[in-house]
C-alpha positions, -999 to +999 in steps of 0.1 A: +071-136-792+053-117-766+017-132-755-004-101-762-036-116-745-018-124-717-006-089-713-040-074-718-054-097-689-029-086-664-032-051-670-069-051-664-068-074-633-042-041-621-064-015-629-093-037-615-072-035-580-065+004-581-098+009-580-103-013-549-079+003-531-091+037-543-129+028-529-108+014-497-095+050-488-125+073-497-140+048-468-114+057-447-114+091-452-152+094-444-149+074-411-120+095-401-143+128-405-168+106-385-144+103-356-132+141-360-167+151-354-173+131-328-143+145-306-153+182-313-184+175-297-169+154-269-150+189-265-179+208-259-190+192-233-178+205-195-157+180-184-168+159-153-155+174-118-126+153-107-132+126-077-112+130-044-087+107-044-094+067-029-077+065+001-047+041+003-055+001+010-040-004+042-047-029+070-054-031+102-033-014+129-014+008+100-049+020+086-061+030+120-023+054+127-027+064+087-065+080+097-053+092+129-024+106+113-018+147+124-027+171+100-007+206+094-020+239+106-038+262+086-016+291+078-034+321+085-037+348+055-011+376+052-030+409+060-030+440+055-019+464+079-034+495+089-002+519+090+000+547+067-001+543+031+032+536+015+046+570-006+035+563-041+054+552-069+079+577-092+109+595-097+130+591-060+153+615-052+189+609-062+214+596-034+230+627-011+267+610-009+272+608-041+300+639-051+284+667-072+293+683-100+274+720-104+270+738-133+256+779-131+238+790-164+230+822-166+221+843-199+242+869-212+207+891-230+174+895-231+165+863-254+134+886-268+152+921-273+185+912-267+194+940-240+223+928-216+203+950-186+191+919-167+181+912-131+177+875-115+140+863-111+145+829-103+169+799-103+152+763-121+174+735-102+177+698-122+193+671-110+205+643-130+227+616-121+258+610-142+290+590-146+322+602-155+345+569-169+372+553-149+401+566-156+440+546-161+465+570-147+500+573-143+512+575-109+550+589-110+567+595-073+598+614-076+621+608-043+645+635-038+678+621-021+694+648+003+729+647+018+735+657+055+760+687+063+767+671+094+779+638+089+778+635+046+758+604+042+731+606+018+690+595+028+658+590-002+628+588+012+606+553+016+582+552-015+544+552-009+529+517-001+530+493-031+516+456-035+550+443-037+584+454-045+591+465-081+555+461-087+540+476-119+507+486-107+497+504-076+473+487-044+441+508-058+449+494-092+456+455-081+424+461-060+399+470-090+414+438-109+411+418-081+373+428-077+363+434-112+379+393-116+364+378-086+332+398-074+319+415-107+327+383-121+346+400-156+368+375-170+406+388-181+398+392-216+370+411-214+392+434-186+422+431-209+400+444-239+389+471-223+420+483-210+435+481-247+409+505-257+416+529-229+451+531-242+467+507-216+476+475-233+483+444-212+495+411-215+473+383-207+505+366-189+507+401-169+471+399-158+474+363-144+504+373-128+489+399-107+462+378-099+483+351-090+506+380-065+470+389-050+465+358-040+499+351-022+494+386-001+455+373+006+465+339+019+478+344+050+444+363+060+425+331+043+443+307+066+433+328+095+397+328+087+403+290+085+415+284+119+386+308+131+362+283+116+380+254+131+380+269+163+339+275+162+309+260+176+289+261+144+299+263+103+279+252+071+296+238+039+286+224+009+304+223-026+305+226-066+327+216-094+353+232-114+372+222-142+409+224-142+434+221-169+463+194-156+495+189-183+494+156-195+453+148-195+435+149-224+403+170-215+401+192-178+402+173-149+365+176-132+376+192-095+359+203-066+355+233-047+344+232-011+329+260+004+329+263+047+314+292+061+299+308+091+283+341+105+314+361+105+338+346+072+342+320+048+366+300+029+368+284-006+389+250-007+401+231-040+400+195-043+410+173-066+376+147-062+351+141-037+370+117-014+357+114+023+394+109+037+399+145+024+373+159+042+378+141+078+413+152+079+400+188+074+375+181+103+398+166+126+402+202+143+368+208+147+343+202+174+308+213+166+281+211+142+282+211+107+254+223+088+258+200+057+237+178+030+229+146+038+262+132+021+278+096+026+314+114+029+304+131+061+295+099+078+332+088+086+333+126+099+299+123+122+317+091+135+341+105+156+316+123+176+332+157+178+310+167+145+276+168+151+253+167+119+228+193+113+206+189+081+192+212+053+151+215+056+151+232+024+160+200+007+127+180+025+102+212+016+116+207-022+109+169-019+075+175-007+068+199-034+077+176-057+059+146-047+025+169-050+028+159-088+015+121-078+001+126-048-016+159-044-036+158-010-006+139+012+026+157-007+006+192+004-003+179+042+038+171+046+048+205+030+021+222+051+041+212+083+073+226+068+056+256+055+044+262+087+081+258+102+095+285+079+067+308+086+079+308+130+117+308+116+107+343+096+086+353+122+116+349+150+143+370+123+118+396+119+113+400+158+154+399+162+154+367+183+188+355+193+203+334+220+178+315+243+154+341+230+152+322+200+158+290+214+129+294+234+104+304+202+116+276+183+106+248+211+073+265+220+062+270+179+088+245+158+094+218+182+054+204+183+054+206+145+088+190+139+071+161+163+036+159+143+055+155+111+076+127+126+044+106+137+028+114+103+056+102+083+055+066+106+015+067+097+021+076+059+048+052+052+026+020+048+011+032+025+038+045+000+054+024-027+093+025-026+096+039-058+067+074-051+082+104-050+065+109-017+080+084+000+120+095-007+106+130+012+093+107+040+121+084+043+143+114+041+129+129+077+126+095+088+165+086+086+178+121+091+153+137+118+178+143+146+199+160+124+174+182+105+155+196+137+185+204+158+190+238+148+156+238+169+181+238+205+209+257+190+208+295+185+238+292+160+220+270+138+199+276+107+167+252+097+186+251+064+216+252+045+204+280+019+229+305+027+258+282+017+240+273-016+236+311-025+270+314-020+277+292-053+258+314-074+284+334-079+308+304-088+281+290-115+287+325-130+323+327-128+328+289-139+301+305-173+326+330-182+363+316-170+349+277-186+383+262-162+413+268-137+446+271-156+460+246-133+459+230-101+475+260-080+455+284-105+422+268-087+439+272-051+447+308-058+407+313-070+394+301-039+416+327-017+405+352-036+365+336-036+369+335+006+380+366+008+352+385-018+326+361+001+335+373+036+335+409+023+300+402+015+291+381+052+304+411+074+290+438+046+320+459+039+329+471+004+354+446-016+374+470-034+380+492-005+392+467+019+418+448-010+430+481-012+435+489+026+446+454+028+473+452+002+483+489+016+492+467+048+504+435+035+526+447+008+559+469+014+547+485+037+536+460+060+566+465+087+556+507+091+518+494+098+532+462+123+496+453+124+490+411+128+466+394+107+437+398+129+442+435+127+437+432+086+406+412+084+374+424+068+359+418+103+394+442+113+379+464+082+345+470+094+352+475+129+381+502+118+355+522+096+322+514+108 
């Protein structure tokens, strides 16, 4: 039988807890609004002005060179200039090359009486600018084969310049494919789709095929601009990744893409990894300076001494900005003398410096900075701990300050290696939209095409119109041209047409 009283005694001792732990929390609650109100008024306090910074503990000999350290110049403030007023903002006037297309209104009666006597009082011009869609076209050529009265035998004439023989398209078309693809960066589908709802429907495999034919006629002029580099004092590189599909992995092969450029072209070079012994044997040609990041595969190349190693300043200035975050006063005084280096670099472009002309402005206005910041890295770096942000942007200059300041005796160099970088902007968007190279020769065939497109854009001449007068000249009719390959460059191009 169950023990009632027993029951009874533990149920109150139960109910006798509940209600301790229920007078527990309504204690708790009222010291948590306690400690609620105490922080709002904390709050409204102003908070107390933030102390400088304690210098760092150094000792003897180190804490003297760390006070006596240089400090960067004070840039001077941007102002404003005194020339006339700049024309103010609103509707600008509609380019003047542009073809026009001109439309005459004129009424036929009176609009209030309706008479058709009427006389012109004056003409309201508008101009608006307008687009009229690209149109697919057939292009038929109809050769007429005539037979001679003198001798019988029969002669058709040649057929107007095609990309190849027997080719489906015409040099104009492979030329819009070839720059919608590579330099508007529109990926076959999307080109494929729109053609379908033009009315011209395409196979994917055709597509890739003409891209693939493109790149064959292009090659020739992409080895060229390779031995041009090869054969110069001065050329920058840097390079990116891109998947590639190889038969018989499981998931795209992560390749490499190598970009080598200098003032006058630039070529795009597949990889299959990051190997140094790649690299060298490119290099073994060349005897100048490479503008490059501070990479451990380009040591075997520095090595031989026929490369000579120029470095990228923009990485240090980004280093420097970054170490602010932990140490404010010393991360601003080493990207003041950097700062201070771009502003004479600008300075010299804007003026038009070249040649000694520049050599000359960077010694007189780089060359004392680039030495201050050397002797206030030595007086800073004593008092950094390895692992400060600060101290990989000092030990940066420190190891690599030859090689970053030499632009400052050579006309041909830059202070960075910016202009390379850009260059892989338009990769990054490709490699969005494309995702990976179809194969190996698939990503060979891209970087002809990329070299190419990116020279275009070095020497400033218009993409599609030089493929077009390119393949004009490298396809069947490249014997009636007889022009060699440094005759069909864009450098050729520009020179040719202004």
């Amino acid at each position: 039988m169950l023990d009632v009283t027993a029951l009874q005694q533990e149920n109150a001792a139960l109910r006798a807890q509940v209600s301790q732990l229920i007078e527990n929390l309504a204690k708790l609650n009222e010291r948590v609004a306690e400690l609620l109100a105490v922080a709002q008024r904390k709050q409204r306090k102003p908070s107390p002005p933030k102390l400088p910074e304690p210098p760092p503990v150094v000792a003897g000999d180190a804490k003297q060179a760390f006070e006596s350290r240089p400090k960067p110049p004070e840039l001077l403030p941007k102002t404003k200039s005194k020339g006339p007023r700049p024309s103010p903002t609103g509707r600008k006037p509609l380019p003047t090359h542009l073809p026009v297309e001109q439309h005459e209104l004129k009424p036929t009666e009176c609009g209030r009486c309706g008479s058709t006597a009427l006389d012109v009082a004056d003409v309201v011009e508008e101009e608006k600018l307008h687009v009229v869609k690209e149109h697919q076209r057939r292009r038929v050529v109809l050769r007429t084969t005539c037979r001679c009265r003198n001798c019988g035998s029969r002669t058709t004439p040649r057929s107007l310049p095609a990309p190849y023989e027997r080719s489906k398209v015409t040099c104009d078309w492979l030329a819009w494919l070839v720059a919608s693809k590579f330099s508007m960066l529109t990926p076959l589908d999307r080109l494929r789709r729109d053609l379908k709802e033009r009315g011209v429907p395409m196979a994917m495999g055709s597509l890739v095929s003409f891209i693939e034919r493109a790149a064959d006629l292009l090659a020739p002029i992409d080895g060229l601009h390779w031995q041009q580099l090869l054969a110069s004092a001065w050329m920058a590189t840097d390079g990116t990744g891109l998947k590639v599909l190889i038969p018989g992995l499981p998931a795209a092969h992560n390749g490499y893409i190598e970009l080598y450029r200098n003032l006058t072209c630039a070529v795009f070079q597949y990889e299959a990894d990051k190997a140094s012994e790649n690299l060298v044997a490119k290099l073994q040609a060349f005897s100048g300076t490479l503008t490059a990041d501070a990479e451990h595969r380009l040591n075997a190349a520095y090595a031989s001494g026929r490369v000579l190693e120029a470095g990228c300043n923009a990485h240090g200035l980004r280093k420097f900005r970054d170490a602010e975050d932990t140490q404010p006063t010393l991360g601003a005084e080493g990207h003041g003398f950097l700062s201070a280096m771009y502003v004479h670099e600008a300075s010299a472009h804007e003026l038009g410096l070249v040649g000694d002309a520049l050599v000359e402005h960077r010694r007189r206005l780089i060359r004392p900075l680039a030495e201050q910041l050397k002797k206030w890295c030595a007086a800073v770096e004593p008092t950094l701990l390895p692992s400060e942000p600060l101290m990989a942007a000092v030990g940066y200059y420190q190891r690599h300050h030859e090689a970053l300041f030499r632009f400052i005796d050579d006309a041909n160099v830059p202070i960075d290696n910016s202009a390379t970088e850009r260059e892989f902007q338009n990769v990054a968007k490709l490699r969005l939209n494309v995702l990976f190279a179809g194969s190996t020769e698939g990503a060979h065939r891209a970087c002809v095409l990329l070299g190419i497109i990116a020279t275009c854009r070095t020497v400033g001449v218009p993409v599609q119109a030089y493929l077009t007068w390119a393949f004009e000249r490298l396809g069947t009719h490249r014997d009636v041209f007889g022009l060699p390959l440094e005759a069909m460059t864009p450098a050729a191009f520009k020179k040719t047409f202004g």
